[in-house]
C-alpha positions in Angstrom: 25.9 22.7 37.1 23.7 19.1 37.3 20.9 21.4 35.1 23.5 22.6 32.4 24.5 18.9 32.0 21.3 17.6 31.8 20.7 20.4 28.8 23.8 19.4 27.2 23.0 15.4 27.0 19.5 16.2 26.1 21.1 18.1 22.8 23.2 15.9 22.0 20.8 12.9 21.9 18.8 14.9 19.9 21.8 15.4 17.0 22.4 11.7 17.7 18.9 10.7 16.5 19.0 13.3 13.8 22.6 11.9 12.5 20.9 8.1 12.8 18.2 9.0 10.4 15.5 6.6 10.6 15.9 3.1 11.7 16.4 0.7 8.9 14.9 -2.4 7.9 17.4 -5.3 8.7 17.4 -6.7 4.9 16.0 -5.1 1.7 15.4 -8.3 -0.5 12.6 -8.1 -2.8 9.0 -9.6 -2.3 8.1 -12.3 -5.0 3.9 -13.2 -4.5 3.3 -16.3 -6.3 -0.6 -17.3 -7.1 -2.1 -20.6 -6.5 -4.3 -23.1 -8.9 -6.5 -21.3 -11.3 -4.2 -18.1 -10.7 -3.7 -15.5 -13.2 -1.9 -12.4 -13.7 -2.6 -8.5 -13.6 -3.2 -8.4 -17.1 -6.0 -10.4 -17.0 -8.8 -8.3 -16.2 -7.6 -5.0 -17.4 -11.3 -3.8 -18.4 -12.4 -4.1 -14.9 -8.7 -4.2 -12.9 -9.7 -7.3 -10.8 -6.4 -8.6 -9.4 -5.7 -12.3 -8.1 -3.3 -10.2 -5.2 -6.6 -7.9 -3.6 -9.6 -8.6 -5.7 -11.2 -4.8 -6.6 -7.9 -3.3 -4.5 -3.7 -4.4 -4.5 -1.9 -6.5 -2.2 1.3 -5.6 -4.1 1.1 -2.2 -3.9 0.0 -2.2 -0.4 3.5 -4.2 0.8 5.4 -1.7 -1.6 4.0 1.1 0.6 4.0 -0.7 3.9 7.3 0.9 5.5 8.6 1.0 2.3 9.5 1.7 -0.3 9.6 -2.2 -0.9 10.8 -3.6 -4.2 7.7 -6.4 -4.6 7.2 -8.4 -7.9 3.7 -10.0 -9.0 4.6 -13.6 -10.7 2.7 -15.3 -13.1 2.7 -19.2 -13.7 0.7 -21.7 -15.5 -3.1 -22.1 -14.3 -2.7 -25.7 -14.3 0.1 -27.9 -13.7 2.0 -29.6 -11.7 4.6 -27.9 -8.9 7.5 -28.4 -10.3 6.6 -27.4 -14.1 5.5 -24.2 -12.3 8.3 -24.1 -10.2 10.7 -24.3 -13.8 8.5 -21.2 -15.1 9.0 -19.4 -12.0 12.6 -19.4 -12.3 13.1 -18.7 -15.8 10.4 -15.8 -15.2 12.5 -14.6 -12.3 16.2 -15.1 -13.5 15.4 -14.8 -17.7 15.9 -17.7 -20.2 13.6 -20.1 -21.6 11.3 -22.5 -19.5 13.1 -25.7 -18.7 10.5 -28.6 -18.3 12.9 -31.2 -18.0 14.1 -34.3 -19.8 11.2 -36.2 -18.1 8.6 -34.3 -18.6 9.3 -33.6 -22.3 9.4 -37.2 -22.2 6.0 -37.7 -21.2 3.9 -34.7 -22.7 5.1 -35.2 -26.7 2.2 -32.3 -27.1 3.0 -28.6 -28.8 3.5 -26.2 -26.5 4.5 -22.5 -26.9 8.2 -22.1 -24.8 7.7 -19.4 -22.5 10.6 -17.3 -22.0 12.1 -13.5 -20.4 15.1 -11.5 -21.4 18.0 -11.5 -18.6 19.4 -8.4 -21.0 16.9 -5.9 -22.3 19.5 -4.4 -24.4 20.2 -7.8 -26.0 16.7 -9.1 -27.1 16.3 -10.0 -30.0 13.4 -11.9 -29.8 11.2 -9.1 -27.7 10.7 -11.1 -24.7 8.8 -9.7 -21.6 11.6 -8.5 -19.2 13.1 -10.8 -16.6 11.7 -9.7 -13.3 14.9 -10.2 -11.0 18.4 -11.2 -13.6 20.5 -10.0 -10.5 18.9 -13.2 -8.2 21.4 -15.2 -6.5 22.9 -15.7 -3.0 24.1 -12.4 -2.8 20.5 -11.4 -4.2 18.0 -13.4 -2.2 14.2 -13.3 -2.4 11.4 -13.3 0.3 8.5 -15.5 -1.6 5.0 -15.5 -0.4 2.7 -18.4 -2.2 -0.9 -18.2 -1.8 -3.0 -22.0 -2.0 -0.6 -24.2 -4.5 1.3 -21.0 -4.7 3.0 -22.2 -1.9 3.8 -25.8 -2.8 4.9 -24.2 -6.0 7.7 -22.2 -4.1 8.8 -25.6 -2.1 9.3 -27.4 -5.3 11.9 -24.4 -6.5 13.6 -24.4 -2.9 14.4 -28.1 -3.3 15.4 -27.8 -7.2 17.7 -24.7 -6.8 19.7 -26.3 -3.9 19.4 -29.8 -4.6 18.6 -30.1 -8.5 17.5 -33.3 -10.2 19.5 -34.8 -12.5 17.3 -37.2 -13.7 15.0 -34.6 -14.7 17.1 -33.0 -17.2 20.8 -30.7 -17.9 19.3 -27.4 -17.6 20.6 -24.7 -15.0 17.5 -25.1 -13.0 18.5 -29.0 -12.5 22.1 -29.1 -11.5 21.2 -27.6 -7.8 24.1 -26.1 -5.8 22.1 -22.8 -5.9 22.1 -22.0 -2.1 20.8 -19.3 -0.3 19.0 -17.8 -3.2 15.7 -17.8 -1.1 15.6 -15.8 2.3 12.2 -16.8 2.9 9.1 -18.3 2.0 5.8 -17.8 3.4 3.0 -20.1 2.4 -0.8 -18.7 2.8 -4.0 -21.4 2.8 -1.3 -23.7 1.2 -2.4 -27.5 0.9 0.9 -28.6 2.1 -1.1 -31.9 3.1 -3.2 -31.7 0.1 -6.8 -30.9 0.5 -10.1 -33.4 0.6 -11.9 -31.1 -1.8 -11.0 -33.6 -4.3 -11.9 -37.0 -2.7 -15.1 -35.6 -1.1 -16.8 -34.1 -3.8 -15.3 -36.5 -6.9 -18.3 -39.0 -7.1 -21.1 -35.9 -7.9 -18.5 -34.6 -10.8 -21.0 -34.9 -13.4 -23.2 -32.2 -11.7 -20.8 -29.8 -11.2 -20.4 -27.9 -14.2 -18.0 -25.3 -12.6 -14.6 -24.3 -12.1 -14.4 -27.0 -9.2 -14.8 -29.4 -11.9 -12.3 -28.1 -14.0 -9.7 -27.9 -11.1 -10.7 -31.7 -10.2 -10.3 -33.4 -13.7 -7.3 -31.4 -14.1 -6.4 -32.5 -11.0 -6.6 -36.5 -11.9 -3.4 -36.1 -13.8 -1.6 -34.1 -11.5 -2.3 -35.7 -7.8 -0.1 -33.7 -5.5 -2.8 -31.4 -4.2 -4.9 -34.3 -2.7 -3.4 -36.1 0.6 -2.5 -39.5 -1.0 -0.4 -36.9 -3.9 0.9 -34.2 -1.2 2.6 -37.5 0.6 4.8 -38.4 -1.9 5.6 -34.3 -2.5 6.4 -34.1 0.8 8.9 -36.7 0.6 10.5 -35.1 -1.5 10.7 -31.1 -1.5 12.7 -30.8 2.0 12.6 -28.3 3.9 15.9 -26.5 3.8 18.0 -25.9 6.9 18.9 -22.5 5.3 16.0 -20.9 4.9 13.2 -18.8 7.1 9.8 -20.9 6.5 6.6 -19.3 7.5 2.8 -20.4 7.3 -0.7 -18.8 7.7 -3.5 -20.7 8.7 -7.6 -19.5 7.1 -10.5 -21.4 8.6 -14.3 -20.3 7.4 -16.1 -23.0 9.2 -17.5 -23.9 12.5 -18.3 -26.7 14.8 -21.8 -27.6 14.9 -24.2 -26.3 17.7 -28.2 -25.5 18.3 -28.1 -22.2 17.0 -25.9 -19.5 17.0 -22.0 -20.6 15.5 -22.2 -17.5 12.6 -22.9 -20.4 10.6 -25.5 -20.4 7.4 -28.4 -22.3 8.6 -30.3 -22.4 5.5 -27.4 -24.7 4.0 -27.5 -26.6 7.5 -30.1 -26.1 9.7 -29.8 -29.5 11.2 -26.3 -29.5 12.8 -23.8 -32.4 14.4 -21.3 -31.0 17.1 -18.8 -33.6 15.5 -18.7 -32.1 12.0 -17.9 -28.5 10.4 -20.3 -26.2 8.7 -19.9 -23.2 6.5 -19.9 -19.6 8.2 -22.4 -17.3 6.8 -20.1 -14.8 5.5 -18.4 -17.6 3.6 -18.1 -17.0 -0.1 -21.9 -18.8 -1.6 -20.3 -21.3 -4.1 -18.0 -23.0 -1.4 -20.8 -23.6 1.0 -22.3 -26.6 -1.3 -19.2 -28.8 -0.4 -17.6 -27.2 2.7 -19.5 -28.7 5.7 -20.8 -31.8 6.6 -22.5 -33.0 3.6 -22.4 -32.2 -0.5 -25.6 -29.8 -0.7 -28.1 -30.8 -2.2 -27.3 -34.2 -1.6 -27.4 -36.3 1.6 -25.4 -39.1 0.3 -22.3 -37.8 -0.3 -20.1 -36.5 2.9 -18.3 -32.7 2.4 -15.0 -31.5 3.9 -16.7 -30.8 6.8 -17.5 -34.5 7.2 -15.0 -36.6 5.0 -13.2 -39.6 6.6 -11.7 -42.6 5.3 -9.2 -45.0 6.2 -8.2 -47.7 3.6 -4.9 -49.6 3.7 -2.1 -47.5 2.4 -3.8 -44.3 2.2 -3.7 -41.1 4.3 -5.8 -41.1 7.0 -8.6 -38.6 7.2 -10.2 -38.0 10.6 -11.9 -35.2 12.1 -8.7 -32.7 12.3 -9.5 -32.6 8.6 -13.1 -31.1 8.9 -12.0 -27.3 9.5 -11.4 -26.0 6.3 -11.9 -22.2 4.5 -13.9 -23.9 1.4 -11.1 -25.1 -0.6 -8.3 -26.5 1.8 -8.5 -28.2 4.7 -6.9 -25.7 8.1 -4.8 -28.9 9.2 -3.4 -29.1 5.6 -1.9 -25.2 6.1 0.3 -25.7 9.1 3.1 -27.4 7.6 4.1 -30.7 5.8 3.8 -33.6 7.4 7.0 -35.1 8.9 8.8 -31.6 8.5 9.7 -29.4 11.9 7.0 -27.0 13.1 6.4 -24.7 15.6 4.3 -21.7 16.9 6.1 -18.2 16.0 7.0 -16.8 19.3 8.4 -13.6 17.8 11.7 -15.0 16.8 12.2 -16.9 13.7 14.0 -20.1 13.4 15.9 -21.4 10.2 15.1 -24.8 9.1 11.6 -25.2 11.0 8.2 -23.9 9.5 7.2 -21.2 11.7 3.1 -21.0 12.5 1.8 -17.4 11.9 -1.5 -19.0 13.4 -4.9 -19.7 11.5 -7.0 -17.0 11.2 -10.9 -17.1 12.0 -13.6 -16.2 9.0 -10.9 -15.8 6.3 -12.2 -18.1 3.8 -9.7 -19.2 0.8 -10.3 -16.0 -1.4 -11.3 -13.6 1.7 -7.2 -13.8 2.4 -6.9 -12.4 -0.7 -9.0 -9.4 -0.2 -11.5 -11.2 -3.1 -15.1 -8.9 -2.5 -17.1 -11.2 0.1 -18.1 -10.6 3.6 -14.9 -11.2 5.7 -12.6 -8.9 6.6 -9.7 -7.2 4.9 -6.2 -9.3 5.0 -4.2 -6.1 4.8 -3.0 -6.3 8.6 -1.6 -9.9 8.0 -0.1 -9.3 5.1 1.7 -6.3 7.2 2.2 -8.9 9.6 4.0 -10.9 7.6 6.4 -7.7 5.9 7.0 -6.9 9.0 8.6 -10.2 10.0 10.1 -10.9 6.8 12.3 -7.2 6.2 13.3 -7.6 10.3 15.2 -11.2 9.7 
């Protein structure tokens, strides 16, 4: 009898799991990915298909597969600008409408500009707009967004302006606030949440650099926030919300100095201090010239590896700044300054930046799965789905 009721539980477990299907992702909310300075969409190299999300292969597609099907949208935004102007074409991209710069920022740029806008209503577009990615979005529609570089600091500024709004800044929908819960989640990858020293280390040799760099730092003059003095003030004032699940990953391509053998590219150091960073040898060429202890060629001119300074009034840089993955500084990734932190333990708090951890000989574009020596991000970026479809 004990052996025909050990048959007959066995068989019933067995319809049990058949009748429970497979087990079920706690939420289904869509993936938004949202690219950083200098970003640009899919469209932009259709000749060769080089994507900003996976380089020669597709960080989209991959999260769409991933224990999927996901629903995962690829968002484009201006090149250069400040957060919250991207942060306005975000949401109008997103929701549909037109682009809502604000009253103060129409104010101070009197320049022509094309208005960038998406139809909420493909049946009812007139005008032949581009589709809106996402017209359902709202509280009962949230979004998981995942910012790479200013990416990031882009996704903070819409956090703060769809729950809190600005009325100083202008009428629009965007700026009356009030819109809580739209966001589940954002996720912030190599983000300069405390700017980065790229621009104060490297901003006396300008006139040699003929180069994207230059480009990012002149643009960069106008629109402060990603260097520390800048990210201060931004910090102050996109909060981080008590309803919504932050979560940060950490990229470091350089190593402390030694005799020999750190991984690190002797022929752009071959003299090394313990004290400073250096540049690994799989980091990618161009950002080895600035990313250790001094500007290469030059001698005179210190590096993120190496950059202090400490004048009255301004954010101090000491040597938790030198680790950096070519472009932003590792300490700069954790979290804003002031804001509550703390080490992912497997469960995920509300209100508090959650540390995914920095990961080792990921430089900035090597996260992205850009074509360079490190190895492929796919198993964070599975990491992080994981995490954000089990909240």
């Amino acid at each position: 009898m004990p052996h025909a009721i050990r048959i007959l539980c066995c068989a019933l477990a067995l319809l049990l799991t058949q009748w429970a299907g497979p087990v079920r992702a706690a939420n289904d909310d869509p993936i938004v990915l949202v690219h950083g300075f200098l970003g640009f969409g899919p469209d932009r190299f259709t000749r060769s298909g080089f994507l900003y999300w996976g380089g020669k292969g597709n960080i989209a597609e991959h999260l769409r597969r991933h224990k999927g099907p996901r629903t995962v949208f690829t968002a484009v935004v201006g090149a250069i600008g400040s957060n919250r102007a991207r942060a306005a074409e975000l949401y109008a991209q997103l929701k549909g409408g037109c682009v809502d710069d604000g009253a103060r920022h129409a104010a101070a740029d009197r320049s022509p500009k094309a208005v960038k806008c998406w139809a909420a209503d493909p049946r009812d577009n007139p005008e032949g707009y581009p589709p809106a990615l996402y017209p359902a979005w709202d509280a009962a529609h949230p979004l998981h967004m995942i910012g790479h570089s200013q990416g990031g600091t882009t996704i903070r500024a819409l956090v703060e302006l769809l729950e809190h709004g600005d009325a100083q800044a202008g009428d629009g929908e965007l700026y009356r606030g009030g819109k809580l819960g739209w966001i589940r989640s954002v996720t912030t990858i190599s983000t300069p949440h405390d700017g980065t020293t790229l621009r104060d280390a490297v901003l006396d040799i300008l006139p040699a650099l003929n180069a994207p760099l230059r480009d990012w730092l002149l643009a960069d003059l106008a629109n402060w926030e990603l260097a520390p003095d800048g990210a201060r003030h931004f910090n102050a004032w996109a909060r981080t919300s008590p309803r919504v699940y932050y979560f940060s990953v950490g990229t470091q391509a350089t190593e402390a100095g030694a005799a020999c053998c750190n991984d690190t590219d002797r022929r752009i150091a071959p003299f090394q201090d313990r004290s400073y960073h250096y540049p690994r040898e799989d980091m990618f060429s161009y950002y080895k010239t600035y990313a250790g202890e001094w500007i290469v060629p030059s001698l005179f001119q210190r590096g993120m590896g190496g950059y202090t300074q400490e004048a009255p009034g301004r954010v101090r840089i000491d040597s938790r700044w030198f680790a950096n993955d070519g472009v932003v500084n590792t300490v700069s990734m954790r979290a804003p300054a002031g804001h509550p932190v703390r080490d992912f333990d497997g469960v995920a708090v509300r209100g508090s930046w959650n540390f995914l951890g920095t990961y080792r000989r990921y430089d900035h574009f090597d996260i992205l799965n850009w074509p360079n020596q490190g190895p492929s991000a796919n198993r964070i970026y599975e990491r992080v789905s994981d995490i954000l479809f089990g909240l």
